[in-house]
C-alpha positions as CSV (number, residue, x, y, z in Angstrom):
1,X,-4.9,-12.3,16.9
2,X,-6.1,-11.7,20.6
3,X,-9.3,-9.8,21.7
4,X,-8.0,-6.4,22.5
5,X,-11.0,-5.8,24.6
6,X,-11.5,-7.6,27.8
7,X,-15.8,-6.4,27.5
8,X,-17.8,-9.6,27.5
9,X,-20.2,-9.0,24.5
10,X,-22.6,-10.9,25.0
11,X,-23.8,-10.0,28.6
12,X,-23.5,-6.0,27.5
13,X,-26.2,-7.1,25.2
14,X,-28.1,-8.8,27.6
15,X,-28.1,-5.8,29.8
16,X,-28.8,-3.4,26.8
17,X,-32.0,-5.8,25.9
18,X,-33.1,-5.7,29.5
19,X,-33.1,-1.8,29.7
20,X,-34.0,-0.8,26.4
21,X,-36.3,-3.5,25.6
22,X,-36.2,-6.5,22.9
23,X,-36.7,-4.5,20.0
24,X,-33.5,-2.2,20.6
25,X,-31.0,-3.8,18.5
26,X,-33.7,-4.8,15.7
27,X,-33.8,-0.8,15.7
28,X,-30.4,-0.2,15.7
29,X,-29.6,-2.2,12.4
30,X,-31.6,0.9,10.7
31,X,-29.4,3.6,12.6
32,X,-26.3,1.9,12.3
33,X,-26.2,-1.0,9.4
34,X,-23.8,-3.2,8.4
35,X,-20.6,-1.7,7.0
36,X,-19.3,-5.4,5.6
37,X,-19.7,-8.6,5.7
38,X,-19.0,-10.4,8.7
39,X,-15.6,-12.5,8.9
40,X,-13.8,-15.0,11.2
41,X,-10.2,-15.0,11.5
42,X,-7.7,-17.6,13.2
43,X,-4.0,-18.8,12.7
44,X,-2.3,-22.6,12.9
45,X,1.1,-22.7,12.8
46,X,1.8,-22.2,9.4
47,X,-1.2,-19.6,8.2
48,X,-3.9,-16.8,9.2
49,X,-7.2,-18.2,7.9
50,X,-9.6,-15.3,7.3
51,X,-13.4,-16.8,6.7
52,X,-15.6,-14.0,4.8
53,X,-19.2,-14.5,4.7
54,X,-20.5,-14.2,1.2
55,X,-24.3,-15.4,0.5
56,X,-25.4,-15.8,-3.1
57,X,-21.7,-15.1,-3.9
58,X,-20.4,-17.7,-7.0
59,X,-17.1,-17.8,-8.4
60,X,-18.2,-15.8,-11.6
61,X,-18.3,-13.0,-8.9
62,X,-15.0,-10.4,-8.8
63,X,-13.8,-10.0,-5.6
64,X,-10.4,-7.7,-4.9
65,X,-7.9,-8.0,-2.7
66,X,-5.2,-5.6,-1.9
67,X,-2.7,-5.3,0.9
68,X,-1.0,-2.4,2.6
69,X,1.5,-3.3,4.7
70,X,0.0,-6.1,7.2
71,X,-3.4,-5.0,6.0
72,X,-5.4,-6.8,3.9
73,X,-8.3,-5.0,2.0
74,X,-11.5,-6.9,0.5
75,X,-13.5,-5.6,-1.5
76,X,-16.6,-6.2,-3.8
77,X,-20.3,-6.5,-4.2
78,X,-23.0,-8.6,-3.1
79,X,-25.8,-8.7,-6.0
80,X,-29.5,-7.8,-4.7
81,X,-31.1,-11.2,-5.3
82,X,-35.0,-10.2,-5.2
83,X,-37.5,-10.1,-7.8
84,X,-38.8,-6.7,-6.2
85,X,-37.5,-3.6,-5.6
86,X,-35.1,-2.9,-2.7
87,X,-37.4,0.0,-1.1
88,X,-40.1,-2.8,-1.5
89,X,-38.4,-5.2,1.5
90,X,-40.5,-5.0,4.5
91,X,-37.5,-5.8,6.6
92,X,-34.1,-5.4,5.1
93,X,-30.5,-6.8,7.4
94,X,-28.5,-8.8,4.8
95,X,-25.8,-6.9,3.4
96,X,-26.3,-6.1,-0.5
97,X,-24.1,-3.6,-2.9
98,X,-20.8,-2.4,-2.7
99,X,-18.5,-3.5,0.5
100,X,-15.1,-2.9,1.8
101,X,-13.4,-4.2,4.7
102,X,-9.9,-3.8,6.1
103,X,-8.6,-6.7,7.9
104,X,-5.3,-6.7,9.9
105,X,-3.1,-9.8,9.6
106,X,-0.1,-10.0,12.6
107,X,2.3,-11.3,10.5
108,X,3.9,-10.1,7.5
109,X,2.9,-11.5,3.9
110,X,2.9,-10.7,0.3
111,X,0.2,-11.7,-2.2
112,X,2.3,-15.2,-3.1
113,X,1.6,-16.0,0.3
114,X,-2.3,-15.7,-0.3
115,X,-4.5,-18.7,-2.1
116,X,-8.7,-18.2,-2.2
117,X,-11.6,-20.7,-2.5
118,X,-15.2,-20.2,-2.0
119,X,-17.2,-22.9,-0.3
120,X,-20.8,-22.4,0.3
121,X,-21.2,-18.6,0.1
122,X,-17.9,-18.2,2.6
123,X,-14.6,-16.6,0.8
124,X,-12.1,-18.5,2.0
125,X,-8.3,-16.5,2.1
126,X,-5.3,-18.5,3.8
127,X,-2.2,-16.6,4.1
128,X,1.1,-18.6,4.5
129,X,3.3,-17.5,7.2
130,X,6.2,-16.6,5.8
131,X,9.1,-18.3,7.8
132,X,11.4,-16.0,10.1
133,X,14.9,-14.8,8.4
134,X,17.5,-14.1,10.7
135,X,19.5,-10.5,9.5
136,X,23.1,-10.0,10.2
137,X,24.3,-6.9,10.5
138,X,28.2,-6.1,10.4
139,X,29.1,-3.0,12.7
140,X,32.4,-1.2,11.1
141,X,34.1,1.2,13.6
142,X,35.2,4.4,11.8
């Protein structure tokens, strides 16, 4: 899947920091949090690789997948892992709780086409490419 965006990132922050000062985006994590956990996604020839960042996740953990059409919904829930209360945390950025997040695949699958492992707190989904099927269609004059 290609950037859809040609907005370098990276030197909008840098210009962001510069005006608003260093602290702005440690700000902005209170105003606008983190909605899911952060994934990677890339494709070889023969699958879409989606890498989902999971920390403390095990595999006793549930984690649901779901598809709607070349969508691919994840969702579950991160334990809090501290012996003290959450309003407690000093400073708070890693995701905890519930999470949901809606990932578009370009090609079309079905859930055979999906296997899952977990390696180091990371959910890893591959998603087989399913191979190209050529339709004929018969045109009858009436």
């Amino acid at each position: 899947m290609k950037n859809k965006t040609n907005i370098n990132w990276e030197a909008f922050s840098e210009n962001v920091e510069k005006v608003l000062g260093e602290d702005f985006w440690n700000e902005m994590q209170h105003v606008i949090p983190k909605r899911g956990p952060a994934y990677d996604y890339f494709e070889t020839e023969q699958e879409g690789v989606i890498l989902i960042d999971l920390p403390g996740f095990t595999t006793s953990d549930t984690v649901h997948l779901s598809q709607q059409g070349t969508r691919l919904i994840v969702k579950g829930e991160l334990k809090y892992p501290y012996p003290i209360p959450e309003k407690e945390l000093i400073h708070s950025e890693r995701l905890k709780g519930k999470f949901k997040r809606i990932i578009t695949v370009p090609f079309h699958f079905t859930s055979e086409n999906i296997q899952t492992s977990l390696q180091h707190g990371v959910l890893i989904i591959k998603i087989t490419k399913m191979a190209e099927e050529e339709i004929v269609v018969r045109i009858h004059d009436q």
